[in-house]
C-alpha atoms as one frame of an Amber mdcrd trajectory, in Angstrom:
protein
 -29.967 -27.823 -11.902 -28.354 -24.420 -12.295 -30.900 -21.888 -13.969 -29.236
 -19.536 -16.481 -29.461 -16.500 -15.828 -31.823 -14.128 -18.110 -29.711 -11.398
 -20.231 -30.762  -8.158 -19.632 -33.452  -6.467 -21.614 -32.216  -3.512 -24.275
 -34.787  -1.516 -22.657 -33.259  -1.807 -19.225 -29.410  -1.434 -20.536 -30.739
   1.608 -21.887 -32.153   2.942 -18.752 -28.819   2.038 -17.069 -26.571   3.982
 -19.097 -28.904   7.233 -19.193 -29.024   7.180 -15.204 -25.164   6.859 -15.221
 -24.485   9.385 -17.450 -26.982  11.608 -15.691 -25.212  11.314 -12.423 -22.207
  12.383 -13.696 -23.467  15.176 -15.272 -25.721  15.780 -12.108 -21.995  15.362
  -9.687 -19.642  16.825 -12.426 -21.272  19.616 -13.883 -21.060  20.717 -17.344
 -19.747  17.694 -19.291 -18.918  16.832 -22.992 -19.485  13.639 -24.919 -15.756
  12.590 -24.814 -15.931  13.268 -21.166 -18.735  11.508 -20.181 -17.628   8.303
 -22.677 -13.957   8.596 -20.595 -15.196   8.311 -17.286 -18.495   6.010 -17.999
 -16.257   3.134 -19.856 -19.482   3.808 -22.283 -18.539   3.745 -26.148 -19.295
   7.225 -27.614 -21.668   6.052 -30.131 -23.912   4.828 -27.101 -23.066   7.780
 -25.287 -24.446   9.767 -27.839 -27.677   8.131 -28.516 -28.389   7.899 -24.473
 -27.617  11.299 -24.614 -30.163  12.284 -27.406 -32.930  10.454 -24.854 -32.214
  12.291 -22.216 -31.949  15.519 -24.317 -35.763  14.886 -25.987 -37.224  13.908
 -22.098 -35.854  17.583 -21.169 -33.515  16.644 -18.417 -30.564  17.493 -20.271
 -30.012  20.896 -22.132 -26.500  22.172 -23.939 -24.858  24.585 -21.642 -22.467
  25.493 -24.325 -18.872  24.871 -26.385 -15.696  24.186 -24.150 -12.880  26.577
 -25.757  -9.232  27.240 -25.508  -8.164  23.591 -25.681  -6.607  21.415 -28.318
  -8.981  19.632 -30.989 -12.211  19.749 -31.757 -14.956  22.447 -29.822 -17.100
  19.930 -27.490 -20.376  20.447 -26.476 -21.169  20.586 -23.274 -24.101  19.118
 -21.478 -25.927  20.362 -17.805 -28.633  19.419 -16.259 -31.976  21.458 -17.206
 -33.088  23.534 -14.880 -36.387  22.321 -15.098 -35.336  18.394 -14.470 -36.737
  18.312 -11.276 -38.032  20.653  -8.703 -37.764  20.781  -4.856 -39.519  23.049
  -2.808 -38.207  23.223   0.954 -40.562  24.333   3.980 -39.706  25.182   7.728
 -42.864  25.686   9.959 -41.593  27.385  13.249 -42.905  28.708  15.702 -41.996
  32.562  14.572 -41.476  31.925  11.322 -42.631  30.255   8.307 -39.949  29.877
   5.428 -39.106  28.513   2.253 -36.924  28.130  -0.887 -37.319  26.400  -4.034
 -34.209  25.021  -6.096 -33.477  22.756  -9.122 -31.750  19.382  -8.731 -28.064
  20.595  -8.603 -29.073  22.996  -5.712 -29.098  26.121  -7.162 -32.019  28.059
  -5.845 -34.676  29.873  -7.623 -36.753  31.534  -5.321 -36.254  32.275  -1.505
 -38.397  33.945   1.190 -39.275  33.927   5.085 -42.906  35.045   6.536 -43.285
  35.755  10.717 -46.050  33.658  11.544 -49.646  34.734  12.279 -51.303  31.765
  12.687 -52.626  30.623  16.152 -54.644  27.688  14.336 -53.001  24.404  12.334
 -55.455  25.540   9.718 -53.944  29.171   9.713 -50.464  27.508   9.621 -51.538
  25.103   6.513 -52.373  28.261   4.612 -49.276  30.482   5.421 -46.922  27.375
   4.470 -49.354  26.689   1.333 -49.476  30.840   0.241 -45.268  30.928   0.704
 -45.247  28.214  -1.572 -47.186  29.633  -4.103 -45.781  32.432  -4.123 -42.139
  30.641  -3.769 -43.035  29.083  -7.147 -44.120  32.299  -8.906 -41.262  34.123
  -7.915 -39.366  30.847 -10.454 -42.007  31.309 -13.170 -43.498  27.303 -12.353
 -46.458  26.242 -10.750 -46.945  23.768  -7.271 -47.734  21.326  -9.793 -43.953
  21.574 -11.603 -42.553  21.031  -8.277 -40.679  17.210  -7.991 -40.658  17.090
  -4.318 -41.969  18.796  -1.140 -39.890  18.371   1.870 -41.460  20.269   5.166
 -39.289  21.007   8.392 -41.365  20.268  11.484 -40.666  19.960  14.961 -41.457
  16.331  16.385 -40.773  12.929  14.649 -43.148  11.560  11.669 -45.320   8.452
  12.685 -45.737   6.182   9.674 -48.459   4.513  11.425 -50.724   7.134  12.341
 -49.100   9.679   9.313 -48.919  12.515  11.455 -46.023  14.286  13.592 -45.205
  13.332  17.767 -43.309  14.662  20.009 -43.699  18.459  18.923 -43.430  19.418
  22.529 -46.715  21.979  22.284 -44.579  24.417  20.116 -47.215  24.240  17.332
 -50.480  23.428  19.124 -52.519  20.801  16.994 -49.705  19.850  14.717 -49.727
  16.354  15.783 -52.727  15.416  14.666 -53.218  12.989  11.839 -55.730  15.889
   9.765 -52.685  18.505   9.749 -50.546  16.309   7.671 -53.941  14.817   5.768
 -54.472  18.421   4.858 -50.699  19.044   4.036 -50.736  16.057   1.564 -53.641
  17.383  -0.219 -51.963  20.289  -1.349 -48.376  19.636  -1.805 -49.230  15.430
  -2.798 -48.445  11.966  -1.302 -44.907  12.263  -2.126 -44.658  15.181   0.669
 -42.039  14.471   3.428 -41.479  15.455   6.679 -38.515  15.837   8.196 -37.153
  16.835  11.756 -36.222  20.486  11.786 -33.099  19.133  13.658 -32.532  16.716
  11.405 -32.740  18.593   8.157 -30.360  21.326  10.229 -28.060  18.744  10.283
 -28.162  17.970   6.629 -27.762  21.394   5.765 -24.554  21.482   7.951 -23.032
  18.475   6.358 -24.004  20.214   2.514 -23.276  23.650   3.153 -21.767  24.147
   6.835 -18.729  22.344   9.463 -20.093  19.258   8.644 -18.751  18.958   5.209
 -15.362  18.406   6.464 -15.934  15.503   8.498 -17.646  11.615   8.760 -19.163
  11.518  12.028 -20.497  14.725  13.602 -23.653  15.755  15.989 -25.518  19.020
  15.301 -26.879  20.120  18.686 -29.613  23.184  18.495 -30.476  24.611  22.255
 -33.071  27.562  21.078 -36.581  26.961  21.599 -36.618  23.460  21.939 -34.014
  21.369  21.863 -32.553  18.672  19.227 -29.578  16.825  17.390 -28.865  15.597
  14.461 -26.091  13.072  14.856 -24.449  12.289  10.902 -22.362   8.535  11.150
 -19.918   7.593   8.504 -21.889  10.330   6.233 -25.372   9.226   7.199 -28.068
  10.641   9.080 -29.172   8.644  12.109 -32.870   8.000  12.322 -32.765   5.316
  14.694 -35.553   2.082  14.805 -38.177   4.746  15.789 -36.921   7.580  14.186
 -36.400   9.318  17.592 -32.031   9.169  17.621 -31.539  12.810  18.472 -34.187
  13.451  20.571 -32.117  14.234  23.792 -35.243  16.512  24.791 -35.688  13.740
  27.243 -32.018  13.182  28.382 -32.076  12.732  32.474 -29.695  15.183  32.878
 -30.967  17.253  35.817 -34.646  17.357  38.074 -37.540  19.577  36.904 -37.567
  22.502  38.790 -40.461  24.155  40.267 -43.415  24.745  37.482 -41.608  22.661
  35.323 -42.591  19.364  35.971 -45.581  19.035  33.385 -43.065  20.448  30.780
 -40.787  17.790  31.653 -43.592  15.034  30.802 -44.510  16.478  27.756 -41.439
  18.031  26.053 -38.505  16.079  27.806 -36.775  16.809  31.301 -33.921  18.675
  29.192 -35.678  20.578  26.994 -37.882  21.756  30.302 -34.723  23.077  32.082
 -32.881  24.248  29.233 -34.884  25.688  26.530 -35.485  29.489  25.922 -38.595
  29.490  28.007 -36.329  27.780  30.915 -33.889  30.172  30.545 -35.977  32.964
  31.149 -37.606  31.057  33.892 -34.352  30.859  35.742 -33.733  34.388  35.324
 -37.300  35.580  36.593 -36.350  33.085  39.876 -32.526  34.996  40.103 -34.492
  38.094  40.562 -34.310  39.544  37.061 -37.273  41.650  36.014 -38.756  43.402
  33.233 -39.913  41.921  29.862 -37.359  39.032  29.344 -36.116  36.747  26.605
 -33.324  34.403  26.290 -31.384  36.532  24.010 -32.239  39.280  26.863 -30.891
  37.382  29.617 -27.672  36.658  27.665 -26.988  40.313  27.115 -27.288  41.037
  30.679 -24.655  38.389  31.439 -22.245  39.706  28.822 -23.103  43.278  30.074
 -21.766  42.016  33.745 -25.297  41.154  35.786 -24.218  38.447  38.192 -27.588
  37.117  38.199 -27.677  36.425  34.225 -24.186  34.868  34.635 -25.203  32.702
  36.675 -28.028  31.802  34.706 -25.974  31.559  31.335 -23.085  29.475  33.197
 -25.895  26.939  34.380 -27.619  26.496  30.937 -23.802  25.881  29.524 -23.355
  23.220  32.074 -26.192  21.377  31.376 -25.274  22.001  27.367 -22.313  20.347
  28.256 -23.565  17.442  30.356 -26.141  16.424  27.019 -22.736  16.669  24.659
 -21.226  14.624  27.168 -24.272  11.566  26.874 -23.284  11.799  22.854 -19.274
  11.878  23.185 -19.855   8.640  25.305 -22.290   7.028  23.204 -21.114   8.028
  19.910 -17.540  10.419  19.905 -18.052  11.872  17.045 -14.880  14.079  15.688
 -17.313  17.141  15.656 -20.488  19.238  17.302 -21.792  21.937  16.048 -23.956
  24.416  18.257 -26.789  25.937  16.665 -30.369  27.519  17.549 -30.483  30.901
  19.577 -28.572  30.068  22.390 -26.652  27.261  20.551 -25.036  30.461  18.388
 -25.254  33.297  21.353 -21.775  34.919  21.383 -19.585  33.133  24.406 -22.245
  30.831  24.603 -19.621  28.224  22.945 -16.593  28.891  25.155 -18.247  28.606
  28.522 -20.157  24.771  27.500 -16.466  24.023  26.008 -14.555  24.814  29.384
 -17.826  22.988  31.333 -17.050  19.852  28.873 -13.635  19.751  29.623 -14.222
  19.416  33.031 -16.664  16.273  32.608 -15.822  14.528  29.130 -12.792  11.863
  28.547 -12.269  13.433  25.562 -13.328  16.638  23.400 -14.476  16.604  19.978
 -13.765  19.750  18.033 -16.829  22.241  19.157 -17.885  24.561  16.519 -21.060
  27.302  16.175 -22.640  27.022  12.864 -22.894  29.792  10.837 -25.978  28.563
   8.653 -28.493  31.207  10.459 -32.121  31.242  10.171 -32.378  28.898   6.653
 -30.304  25.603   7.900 -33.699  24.267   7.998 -34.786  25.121   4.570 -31.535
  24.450   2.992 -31.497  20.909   4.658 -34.949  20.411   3.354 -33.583  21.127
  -0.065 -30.597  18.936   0.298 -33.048  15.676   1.897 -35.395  16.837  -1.271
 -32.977  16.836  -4.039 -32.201  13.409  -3.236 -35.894  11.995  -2.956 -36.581
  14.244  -6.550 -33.355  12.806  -7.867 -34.767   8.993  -7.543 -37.995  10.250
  -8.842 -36.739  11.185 -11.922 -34.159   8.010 -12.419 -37.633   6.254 -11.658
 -39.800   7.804 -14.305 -36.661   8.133 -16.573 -36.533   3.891 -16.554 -40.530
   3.516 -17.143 -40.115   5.204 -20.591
């Protein structure tokens, strides 16, 4: 016996065409009643009165008269800027940073904090004083805010709801009362993504990545990370750990590295910043160093940096090469502070093309210091976005 099927409730046909015409306005921009009926199918009487809803719940606001066409003067319709709120945190190592934007991206409030903190208590309350001030730099309060997304080194752990694999840049942070104390400020709803990760968002929103389907954004800085983006979509992987090639093989721990390697990944221990400088220290290079040092001294001729700089491309090269093979995607992007080091590029590019059967396109990104936040932001508006479509059909 075939069941019929129950018709739909007003109150749900209702929510149905506000969300549509929401998301148009949302992807479209500024959009008038005749527009929105064209493109929905929607007759203009229901257009109207779903648009009146919306209008009285605050999400939508007039954003003026469309001139200098034939017929009537239209109204057009936008997207309040007080629809839904994202705030977007990166906790680093240096740095602490932060932005806060509206649902279309636009961004109210930006700023970036060096780091203090040698506790995870002292690094809860620079995040939570950025945000604060973050949101009284946009006139709101924490409270207004839709969605908190936080950049973090390491991988979230639904089962314990804390961070792993942090690789001791942030001492403490995977513990399960860090992110218990996080959620009491910023709420349940607070997410935590992969600084990687949310780099890689940024670059597919705002950077190379727009241009392309499938695409790996590799960052060789402090630690070491992708982001790999398939057919548009981030890869998370069954544990959420696609993109940690931290712990690629690729070459023996040298000497002093070895509990590195166990901890952080045999990659990351031989390639970071901190290996970098190790290298140099063991090619006879003294004085105080950094990685950004050591490359200076290579492009101002020392044969020792060289060296040193020609054997972190190589091994750059031979963790691209374990993605071409597994995934070839039509892009990678190099980013993180010796990701984007001037030559830096060029030299893993003529390693790869020594070891690869074929060569994606090999780009630097040029997001800087805020691909983090801004991929936070772009992860956020998304989660905020449902949020609102949610509450929108519980009216």
């Amino acid at each position: 016996m075939t069941v019929p099927a129950s018709p739909a409730r007003p109150s749900l046909i209702r929510a149905m065409n506000e969300q549509l015409l929401l998301d148009y306005i949302r992807q479209r921009g500024p959009c008038s009643r005749a527009e929105l009926a064209r493109v929905s199918g929607l007759s203009k009487p229901t257009v109207s009165l779903a648009l009146s809803n919306v209008e009285r719940a605050g999400l939508i606001r007039i954003a003026g008269q469309r001139t200098g066409v034939p017929g009537r003067t239209a109204q057009l319709y936008e997207l309040s800027p007080d629809a839904g709120l994202v705030l977007g945190l990166d906790v680093g190592r240096d740095y602490v940073r932060g932005a806060l934007a509206g649902l279309t991206g636009e961004v109210r409030s930006r700023a970036s904090v060096r780091s203090r903190a040698s506790t995870v208590r002292g690094r809860i309350d620079e995040l939570v004083l950025l945000a604060n001030s973050l949101c009284d730099d946009a006139h709101v309060g924490l409270a207004d805010v839709t969605q908190t997304v936080i950049g973090s080194p390491g991988v979230y752990d639904s089962r314990r709801d804390a961070m792993r694999f942090t690789g001791g840049r942030l001492p403490g942070w995977d513990r399960p009362a860090a992110l218990a104390a996080l959620r009491e400020v910023f709420g349940p709803s607070l997410v935590m993504e992969n600084d990687v990760d949310a780099s890689a968002l940024a670059e597919q929103a705002l950077g190379h990545g727009r241009a392309v389907d499938h695409f790996a954004f590799v960052h060789f800085g402090t630690g070491i990370g992708m982001g790999l983006v398939i057919h548009g979509q981030l890869v998370r992987g069954a544990h959420g750990v696609a993109g940690e090639i931290a712990f690629l093989p690729v070459a023996d721990a040298g000497p002093g590295a070895e509990r590195e390697a166990r901890k952080q990944g045999q990659l990351e221990s031989v390639a970071s910043a901190a290996a970098v400088v190790r290298a140099a220290r063991q090619a006879g290079l003294r004085g105080p160093l950094s990685a950004r040092r050591v490359f200076e001294a290579a492009a101002a001729g020392d044969e020792r940096a060289t060296a040193v700089v020609y054997g972190e491309a190589r091994l750059a090269a031979k963790a691209i090469l374990a993605v071409v093979s597994v995934v070839d995607p039509e892009l990678v992007v190099l980013g993180g502070g010796i990701g984007r080091a001037p030559g830096f590029a060029a030299q893993v590019s003529a390693a790869l093309a020594e070891m690869a059967p074929v060569r994606p396109e090999l780009r630097v990104s040029a997001l800087g210091a805020d691909a983090v936040v801004d991929g936070c932001l772009a992860a956020g508006a998304e989660l905020a976005w449902a949020r609102v479509m949610a509450q929108l059909a519980a009216v």
